[in-house]
PAMI-909967 format. One record per residue (C-alpha): residue number from 1; z, y, x. Coordinates in steps of 0.1 Angstrom, whole numbers, plus 5000, padded with zeros to 4 digits. Layout:
<recs>
<rec seq="NUM" up="Z" north="Y" east="X"/>
...
</recs>
This chain:
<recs>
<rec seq="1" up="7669" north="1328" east="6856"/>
<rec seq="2" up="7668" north="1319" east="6822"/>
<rec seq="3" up="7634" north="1302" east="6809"/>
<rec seq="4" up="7613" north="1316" east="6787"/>
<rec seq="5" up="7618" north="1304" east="6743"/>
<rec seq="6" up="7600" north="1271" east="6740"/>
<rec seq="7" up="7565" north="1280" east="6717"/>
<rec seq="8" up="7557" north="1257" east="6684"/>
<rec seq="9" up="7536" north="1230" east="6703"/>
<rec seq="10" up="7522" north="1191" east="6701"/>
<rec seq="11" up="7513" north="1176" east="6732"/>
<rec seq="12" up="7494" north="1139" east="6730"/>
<rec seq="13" up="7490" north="1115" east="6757"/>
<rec seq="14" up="7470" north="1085" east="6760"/>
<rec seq="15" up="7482" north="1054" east="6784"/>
<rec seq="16" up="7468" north="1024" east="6795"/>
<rec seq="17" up="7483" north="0994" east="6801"/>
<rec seq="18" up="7483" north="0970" east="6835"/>
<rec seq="19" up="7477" north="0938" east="6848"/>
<rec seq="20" up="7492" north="0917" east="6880"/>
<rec seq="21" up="7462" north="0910" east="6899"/>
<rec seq="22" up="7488" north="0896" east="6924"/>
<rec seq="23" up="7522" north="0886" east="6914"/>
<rec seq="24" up="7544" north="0865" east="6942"/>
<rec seq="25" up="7581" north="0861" east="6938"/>
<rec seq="26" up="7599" north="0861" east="6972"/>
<rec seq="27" up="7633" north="0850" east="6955"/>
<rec seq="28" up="7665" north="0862" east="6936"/>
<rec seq="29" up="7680" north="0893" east="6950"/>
<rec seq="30" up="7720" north="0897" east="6955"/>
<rec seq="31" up="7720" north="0918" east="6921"/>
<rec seq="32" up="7701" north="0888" east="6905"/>
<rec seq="33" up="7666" north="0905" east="6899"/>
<rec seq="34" up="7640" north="0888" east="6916"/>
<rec seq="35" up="7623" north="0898" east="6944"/>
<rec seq="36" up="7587" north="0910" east="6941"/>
<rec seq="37" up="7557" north="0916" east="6958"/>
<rec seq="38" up="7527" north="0922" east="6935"/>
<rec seq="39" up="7497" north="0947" east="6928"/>
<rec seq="40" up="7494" north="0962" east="6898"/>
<rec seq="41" up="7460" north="0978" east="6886"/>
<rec seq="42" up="7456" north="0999" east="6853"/>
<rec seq="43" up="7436" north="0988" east="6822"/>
<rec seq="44" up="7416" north="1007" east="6793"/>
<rec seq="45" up="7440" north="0993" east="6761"/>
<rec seq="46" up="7459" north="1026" east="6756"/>
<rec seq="47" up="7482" north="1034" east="6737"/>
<rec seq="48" up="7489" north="1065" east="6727"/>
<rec seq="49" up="7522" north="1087" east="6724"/>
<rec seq="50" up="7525" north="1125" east="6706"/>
<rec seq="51" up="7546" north="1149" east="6709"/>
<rec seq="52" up="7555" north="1178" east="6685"/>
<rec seq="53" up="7582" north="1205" east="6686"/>
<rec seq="54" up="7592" north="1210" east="6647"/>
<rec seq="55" up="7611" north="1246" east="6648"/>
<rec seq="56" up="7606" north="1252" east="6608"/>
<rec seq="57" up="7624" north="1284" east="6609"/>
<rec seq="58" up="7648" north="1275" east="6633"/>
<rec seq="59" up="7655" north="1298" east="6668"/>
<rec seq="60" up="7635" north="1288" east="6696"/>
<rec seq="61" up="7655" north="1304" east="6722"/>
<rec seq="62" up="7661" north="1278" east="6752"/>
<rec seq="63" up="7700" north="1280" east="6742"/>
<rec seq="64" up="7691" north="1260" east="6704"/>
<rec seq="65" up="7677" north="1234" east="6732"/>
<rec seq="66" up="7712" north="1218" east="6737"/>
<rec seq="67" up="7712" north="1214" east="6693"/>
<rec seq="68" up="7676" north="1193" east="6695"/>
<rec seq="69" up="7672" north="1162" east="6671"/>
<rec seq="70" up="7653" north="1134" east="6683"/>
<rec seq="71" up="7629" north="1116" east="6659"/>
<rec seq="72" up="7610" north="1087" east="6668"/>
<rec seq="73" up="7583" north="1067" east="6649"/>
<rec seq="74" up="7561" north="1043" east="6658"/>
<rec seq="75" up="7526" north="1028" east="6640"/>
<rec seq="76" up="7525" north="0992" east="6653"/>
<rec seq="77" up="7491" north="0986" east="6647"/>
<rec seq="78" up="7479" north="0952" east="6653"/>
<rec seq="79" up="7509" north="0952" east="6679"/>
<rec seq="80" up="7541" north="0936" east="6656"/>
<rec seq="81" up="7573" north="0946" east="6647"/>
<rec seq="82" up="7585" north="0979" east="6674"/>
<rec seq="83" up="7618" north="0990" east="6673"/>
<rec seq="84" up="7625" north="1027" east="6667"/>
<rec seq="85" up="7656" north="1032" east="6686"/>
<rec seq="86" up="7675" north="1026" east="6712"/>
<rec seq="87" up="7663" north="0996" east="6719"/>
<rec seq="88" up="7630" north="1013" east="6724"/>
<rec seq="89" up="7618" north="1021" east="6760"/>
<rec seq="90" up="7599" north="1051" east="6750"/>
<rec seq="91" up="7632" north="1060" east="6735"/>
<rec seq="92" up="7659" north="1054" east="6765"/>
<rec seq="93" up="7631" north="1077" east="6784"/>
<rec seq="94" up="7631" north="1105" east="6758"/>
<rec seq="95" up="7671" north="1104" east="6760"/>
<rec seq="96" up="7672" north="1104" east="6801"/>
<rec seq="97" up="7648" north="1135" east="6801"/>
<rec seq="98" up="7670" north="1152" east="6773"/>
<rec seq="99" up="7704" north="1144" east="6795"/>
<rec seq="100" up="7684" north="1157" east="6830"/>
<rec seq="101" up="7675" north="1192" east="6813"/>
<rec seq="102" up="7705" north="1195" east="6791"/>
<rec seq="103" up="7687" north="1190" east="6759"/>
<rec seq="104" up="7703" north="1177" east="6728"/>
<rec seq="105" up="7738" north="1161" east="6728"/>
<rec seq="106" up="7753" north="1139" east="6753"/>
<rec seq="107" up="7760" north="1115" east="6729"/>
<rec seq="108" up="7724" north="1117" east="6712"/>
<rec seq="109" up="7743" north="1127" east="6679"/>
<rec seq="110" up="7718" north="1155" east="6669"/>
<rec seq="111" up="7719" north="1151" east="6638"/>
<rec seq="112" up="7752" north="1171" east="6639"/>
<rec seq="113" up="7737" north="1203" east="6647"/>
<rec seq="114" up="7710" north="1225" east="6628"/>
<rec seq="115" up="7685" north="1226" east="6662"/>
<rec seq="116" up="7649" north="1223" east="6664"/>
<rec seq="117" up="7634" north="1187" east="6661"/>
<rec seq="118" up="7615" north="1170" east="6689"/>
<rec seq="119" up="7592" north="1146" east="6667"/>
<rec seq="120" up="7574" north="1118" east="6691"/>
<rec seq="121" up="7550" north="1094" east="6678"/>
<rec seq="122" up="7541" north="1062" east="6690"/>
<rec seq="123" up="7506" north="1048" east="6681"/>
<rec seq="124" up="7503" north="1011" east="6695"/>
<rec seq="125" up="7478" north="0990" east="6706"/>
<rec seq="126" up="7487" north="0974" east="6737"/>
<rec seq="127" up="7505" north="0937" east="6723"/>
<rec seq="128" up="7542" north="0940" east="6726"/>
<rec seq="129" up="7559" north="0913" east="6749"/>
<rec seq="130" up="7523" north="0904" east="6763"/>
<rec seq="131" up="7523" north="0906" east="6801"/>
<rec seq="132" up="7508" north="0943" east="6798"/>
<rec seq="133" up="7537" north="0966" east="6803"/>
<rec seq="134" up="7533" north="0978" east="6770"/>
<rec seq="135" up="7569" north="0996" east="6767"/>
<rec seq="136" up="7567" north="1006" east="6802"/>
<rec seq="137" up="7537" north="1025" east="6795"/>
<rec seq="138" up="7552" north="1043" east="6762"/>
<rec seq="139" up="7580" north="1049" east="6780"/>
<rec seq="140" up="7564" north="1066" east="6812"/>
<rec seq="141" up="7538" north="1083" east="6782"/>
<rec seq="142" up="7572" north="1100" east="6767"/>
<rec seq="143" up="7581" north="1114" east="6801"/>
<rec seq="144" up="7544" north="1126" east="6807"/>
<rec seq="145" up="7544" north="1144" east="6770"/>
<rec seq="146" up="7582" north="1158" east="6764"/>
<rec seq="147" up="7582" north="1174" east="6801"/>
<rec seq="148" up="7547" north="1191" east="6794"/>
<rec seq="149" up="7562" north="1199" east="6760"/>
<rec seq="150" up="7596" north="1208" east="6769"/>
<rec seq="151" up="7583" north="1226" east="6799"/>
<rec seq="152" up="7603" north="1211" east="6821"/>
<rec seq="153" up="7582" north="1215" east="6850"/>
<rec seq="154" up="7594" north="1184" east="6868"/>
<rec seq="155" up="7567" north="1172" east="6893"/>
<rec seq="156" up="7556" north="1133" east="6898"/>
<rec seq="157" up="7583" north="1124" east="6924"/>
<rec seq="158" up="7609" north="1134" east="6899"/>
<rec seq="159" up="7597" north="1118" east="6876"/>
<rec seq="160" up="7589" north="1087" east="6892"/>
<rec seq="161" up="7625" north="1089" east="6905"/>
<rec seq="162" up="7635" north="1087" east="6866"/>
<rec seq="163" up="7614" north="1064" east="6855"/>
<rec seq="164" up="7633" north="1039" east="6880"/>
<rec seq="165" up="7660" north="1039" east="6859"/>
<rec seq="166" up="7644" north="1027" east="6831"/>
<rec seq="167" up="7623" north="0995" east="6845"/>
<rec seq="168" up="7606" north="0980" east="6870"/>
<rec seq="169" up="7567" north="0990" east="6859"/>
<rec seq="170" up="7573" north="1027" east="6847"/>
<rec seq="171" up="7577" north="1043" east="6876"/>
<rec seq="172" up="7537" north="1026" east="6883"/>
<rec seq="173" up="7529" north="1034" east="6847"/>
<rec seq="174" up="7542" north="1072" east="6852"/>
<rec seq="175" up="7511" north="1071" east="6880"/>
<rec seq="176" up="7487" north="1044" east="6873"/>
<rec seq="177" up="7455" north="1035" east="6891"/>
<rec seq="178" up="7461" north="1002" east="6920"/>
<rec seq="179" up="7491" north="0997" east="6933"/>
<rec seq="180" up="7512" north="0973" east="6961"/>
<rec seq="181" up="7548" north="0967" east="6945"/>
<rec seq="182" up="7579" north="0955" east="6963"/>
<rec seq="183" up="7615" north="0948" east="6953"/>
<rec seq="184" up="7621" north="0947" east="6916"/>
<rec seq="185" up="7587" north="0970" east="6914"/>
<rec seq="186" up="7602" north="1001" east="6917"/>
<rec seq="187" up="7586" north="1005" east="6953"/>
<rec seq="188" up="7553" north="1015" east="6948"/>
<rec seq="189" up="7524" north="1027" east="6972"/>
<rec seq="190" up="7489" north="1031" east="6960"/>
<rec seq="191" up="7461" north="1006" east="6969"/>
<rec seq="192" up="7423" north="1016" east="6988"/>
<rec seq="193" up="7398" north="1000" east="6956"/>
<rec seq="194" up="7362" north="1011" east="6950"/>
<rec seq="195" up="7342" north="1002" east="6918"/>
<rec seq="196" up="7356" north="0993" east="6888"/>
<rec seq="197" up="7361" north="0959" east="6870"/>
<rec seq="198" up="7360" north="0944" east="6836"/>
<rec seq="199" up="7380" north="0920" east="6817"/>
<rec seq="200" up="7382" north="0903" east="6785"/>
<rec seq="201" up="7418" north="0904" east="6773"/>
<rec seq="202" up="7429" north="0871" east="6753"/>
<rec seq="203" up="7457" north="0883" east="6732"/>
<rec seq="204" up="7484" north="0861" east="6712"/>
<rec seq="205" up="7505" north="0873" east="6683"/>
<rec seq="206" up="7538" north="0849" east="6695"/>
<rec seq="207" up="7551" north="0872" east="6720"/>
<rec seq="208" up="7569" north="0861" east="6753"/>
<rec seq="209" up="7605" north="0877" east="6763"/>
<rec seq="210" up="7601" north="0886" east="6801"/>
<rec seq="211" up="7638" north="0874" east="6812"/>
<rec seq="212" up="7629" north="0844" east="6790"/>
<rec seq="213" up="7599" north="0835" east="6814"/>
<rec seq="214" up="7618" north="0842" east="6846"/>
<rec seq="215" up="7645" north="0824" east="6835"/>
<rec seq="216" up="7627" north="0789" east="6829"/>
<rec seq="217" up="7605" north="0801" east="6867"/>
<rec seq="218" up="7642" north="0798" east="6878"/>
<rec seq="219" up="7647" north="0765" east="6865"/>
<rec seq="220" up="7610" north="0751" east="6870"/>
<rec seq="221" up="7594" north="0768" east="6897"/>
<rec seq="222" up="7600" north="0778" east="6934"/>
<rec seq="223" up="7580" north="0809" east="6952"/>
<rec seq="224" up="7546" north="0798" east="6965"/>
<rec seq="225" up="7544" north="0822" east="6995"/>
<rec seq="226" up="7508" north="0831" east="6988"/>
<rec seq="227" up="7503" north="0868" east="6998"/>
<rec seq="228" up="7483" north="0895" east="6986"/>
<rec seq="229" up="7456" north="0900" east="7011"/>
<rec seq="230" up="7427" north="0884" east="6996"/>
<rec seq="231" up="7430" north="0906" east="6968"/>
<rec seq="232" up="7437" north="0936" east="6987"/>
<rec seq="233" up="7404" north="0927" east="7007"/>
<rec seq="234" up="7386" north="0924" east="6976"/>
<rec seq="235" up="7397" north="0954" east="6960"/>
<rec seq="236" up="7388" north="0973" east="6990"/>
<rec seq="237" up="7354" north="0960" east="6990"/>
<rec seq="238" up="7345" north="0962" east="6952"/>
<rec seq="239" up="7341" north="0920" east="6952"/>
<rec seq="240" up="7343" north="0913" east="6917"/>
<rec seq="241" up="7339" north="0873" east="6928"/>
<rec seq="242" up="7361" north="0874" east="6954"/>
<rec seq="243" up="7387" north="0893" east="6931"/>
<rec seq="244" up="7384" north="0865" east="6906"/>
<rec seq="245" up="7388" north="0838" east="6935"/>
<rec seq="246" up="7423" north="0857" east="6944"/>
<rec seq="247" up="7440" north="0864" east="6913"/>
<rec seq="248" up="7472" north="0849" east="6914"/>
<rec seq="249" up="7508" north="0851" east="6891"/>
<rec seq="250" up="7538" north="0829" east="6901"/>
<rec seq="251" up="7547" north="0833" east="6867"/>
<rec seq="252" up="7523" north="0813" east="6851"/>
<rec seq="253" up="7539" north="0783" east="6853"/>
<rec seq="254" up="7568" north="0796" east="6837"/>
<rec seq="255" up="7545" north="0811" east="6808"/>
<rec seq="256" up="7526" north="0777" east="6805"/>
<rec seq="257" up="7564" north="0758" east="6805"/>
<rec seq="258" up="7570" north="0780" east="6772"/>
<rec seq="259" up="7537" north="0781" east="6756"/>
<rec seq="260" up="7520" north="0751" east="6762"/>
<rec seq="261" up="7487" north="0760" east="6745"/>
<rec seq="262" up="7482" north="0788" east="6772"/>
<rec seq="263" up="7467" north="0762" east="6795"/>
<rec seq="264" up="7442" north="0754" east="6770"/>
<rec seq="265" up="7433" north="0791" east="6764"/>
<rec seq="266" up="7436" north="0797" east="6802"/>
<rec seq="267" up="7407" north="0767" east="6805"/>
<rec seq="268" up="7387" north="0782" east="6777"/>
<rec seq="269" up="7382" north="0816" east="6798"/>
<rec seq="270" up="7371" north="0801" east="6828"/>
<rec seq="271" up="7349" north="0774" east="6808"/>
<rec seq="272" up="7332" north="0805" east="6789"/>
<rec seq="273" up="7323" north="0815" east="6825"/>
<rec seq="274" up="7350" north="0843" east="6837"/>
<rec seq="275" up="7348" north="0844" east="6875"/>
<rec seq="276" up="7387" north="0842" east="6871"/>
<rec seq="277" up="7416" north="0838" east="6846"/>
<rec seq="278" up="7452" north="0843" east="6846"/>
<rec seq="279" up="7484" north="0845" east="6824"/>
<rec seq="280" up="7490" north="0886" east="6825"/>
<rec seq="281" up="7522" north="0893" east="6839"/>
<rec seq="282" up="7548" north="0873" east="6823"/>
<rec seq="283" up="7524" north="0864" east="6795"/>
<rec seq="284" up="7513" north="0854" east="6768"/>
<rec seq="285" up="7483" north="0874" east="6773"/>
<rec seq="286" up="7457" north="0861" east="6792"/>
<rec seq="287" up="7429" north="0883" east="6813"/>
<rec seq="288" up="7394" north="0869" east="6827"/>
<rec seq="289" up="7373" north="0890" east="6850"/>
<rec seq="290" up="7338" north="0899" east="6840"/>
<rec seq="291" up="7308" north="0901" east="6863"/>
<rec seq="292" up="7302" north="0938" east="6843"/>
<rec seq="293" up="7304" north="0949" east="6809"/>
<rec seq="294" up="7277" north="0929" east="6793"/>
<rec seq="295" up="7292" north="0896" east="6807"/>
<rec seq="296" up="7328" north="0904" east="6797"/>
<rec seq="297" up="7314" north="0916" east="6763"/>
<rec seq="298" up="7298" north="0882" east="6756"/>
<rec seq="299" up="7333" north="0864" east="6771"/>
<rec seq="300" up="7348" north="0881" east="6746"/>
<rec seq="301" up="7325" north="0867" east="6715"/>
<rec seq="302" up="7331" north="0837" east="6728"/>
<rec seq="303" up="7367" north="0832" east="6727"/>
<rec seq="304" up="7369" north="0851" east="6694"/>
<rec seq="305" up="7383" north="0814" east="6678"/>
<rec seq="306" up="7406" north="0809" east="6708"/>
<rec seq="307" up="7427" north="0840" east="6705"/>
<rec seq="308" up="7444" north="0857" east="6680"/>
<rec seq="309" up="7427" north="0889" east="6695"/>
<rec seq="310" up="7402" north="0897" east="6719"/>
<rec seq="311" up="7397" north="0924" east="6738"/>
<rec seq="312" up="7367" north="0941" east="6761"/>
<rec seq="313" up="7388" north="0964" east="6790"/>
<rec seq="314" up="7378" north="0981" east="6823"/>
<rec seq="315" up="7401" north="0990" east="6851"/>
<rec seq="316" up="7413" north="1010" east="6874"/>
<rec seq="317" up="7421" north="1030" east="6842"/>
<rec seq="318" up="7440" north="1058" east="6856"/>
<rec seq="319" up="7473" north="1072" east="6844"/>
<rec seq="320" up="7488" north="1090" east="6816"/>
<rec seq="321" up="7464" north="1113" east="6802"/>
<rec seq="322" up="7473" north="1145" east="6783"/>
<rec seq="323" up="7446" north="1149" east="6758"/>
<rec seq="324" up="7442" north="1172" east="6727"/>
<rec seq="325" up="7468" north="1170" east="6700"/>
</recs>
């Protein structure tokens, strides 16, 4: 049965970003990805993706669907230079969506065609190449937003399934809150945690490639073994101190190889008085845990000279979030 016309309509979603509270690497798979085990935990610095379904006169009967346009912008913020195509994760998602429910050309040649126009908007504000799964989250956010717009109907699992064809975080980023990660990441279950945490976030402007950092932990480093269960424990218990005590990224060597000045930064953190400090993922971002707000809040004034920018985030943060457009 043939679905109803698609109605004029924006839809807006807000996502957050994550941090590894746990990040071990077991080794280097057959297919030469590495070989995770990690646990992943959602933080308040969102960014935020819209959107709109421009018909301006044009048919909106679900046949005109296979003639959509795509159009993508982006407003980098305080984020850097974005790309605004293919090379955009938000992007690759928006096409995989569009090829699942026969919208818009194979090809992605659109412009060929006098259809409707799918108009999504990135607003950005998570750091780009940071540690922080910044295009991970955009690109689970486009998901989120073009099947609520598109009416597409497809349920979590599905799109989960999708989003693991795209990268290693979305699939998290498509759920958020705490989860244990195996594999490449793609293997996700959700983690027991009670209270919430806060963190100052210690953000630098030079950004950090991830294959670049796993390629010099290839060269430099060797998996530590170290397993997740003291920060499982601690999540489960709501131990802020213990969490800090636990935090652990195999990768950090690799980001501190690179970027040097990271140890110094790192050192600052915990010399301000974080209960613990860490490179974010593969860097160059850097997260301290807070006692509470008030203690991450004055962290956060005092590292203002040791980062380009600072930030004041809570987690678990949740997932995508459709909010008003």
């Amino acid at each position: 049965m043939e679905r109803e016309a698609m109605p004029a309509a924006a839809v807006r979603v807000r996502v957050p970003s994550k941090v590894n509270l746990f990040l071990g690497i077991r080794g280097v798979r057959d297919d030469g990805y590495h070989e995770l085990v990690t646990v992943l935990q959602t933080v308040s610095l969102h960014d935020t993706v819209t959107a709109r379904l421009d018909l301006d006169g044009r048919t909106a009967h679900p046949a005109s669907r296979r003639f959509m346009h795509l159009d993508f912008t982006a407003d980098n913020g305080a984020a850097g230079e974005l790309p605004v195509d293919e090379g955009n994760l938000a992007v690759r998602a928006a096409r995989a969506l569009m090829a699942h429910c026969g919208i818009g050309s194979a090809d992605g040649q659109e412009q060929d065609h006098d259809g409707p126009v799918t108009r999504l908007h990135l607003a950005k504000r998570i750091p780009i190449a940071a540690g922080m799964a910044g295009g991970s989250a955009d690109a689970a956010a486009a998901l989120v937003a073009l099947n609520a717009l598109w009416q597409a109907e497809l349920d979590g699992a599905a799109l989960r399934e999708m989003a693991a064809e795209l990268g290693a975080d979305v699939p998290f980023c498509v759920g958020g809150g705490t989860a244990l990660a195996t594999g490449v990441g793609t293997s996700t279950a959700q983690v027991l945690t009670r209270g919430s945490y806060h963190w100052v976030v210690g953000v630098s402007n030079e950004p950090l490639a991830t294959p670049e950092v796993y390629r010099a932990y290839d060269r430099i480093a060797a998996p530590s073994g170290i397993e997740p269960d003291a920060v499982l424990q601690a999540l489960r218990t709501g131990d802020a101190e213990a969490l800090g005590a636990a935090l652990h990224n195999d990768l950090q060597a690799a980001a501190f190889h690179l970027r040097p000045a990271l140890v110094a930064r790192r050192e600052a953190v915990l010399d301000a008085g974080a209960l613990g400090a860490m490179v974010s993922g593969s860097g160059p971002t850097i997260v301290g845990l807070a006692r509470d707000l008030m203690h991450a809040r004055r962290l956060a004034a005092a590292l203002e000279d040791v980062f380009d920018r600072v930030e004041v985030a809570v987690s678990p943060a949740g997932g995508p979030e459709l909010v008003e457009a």
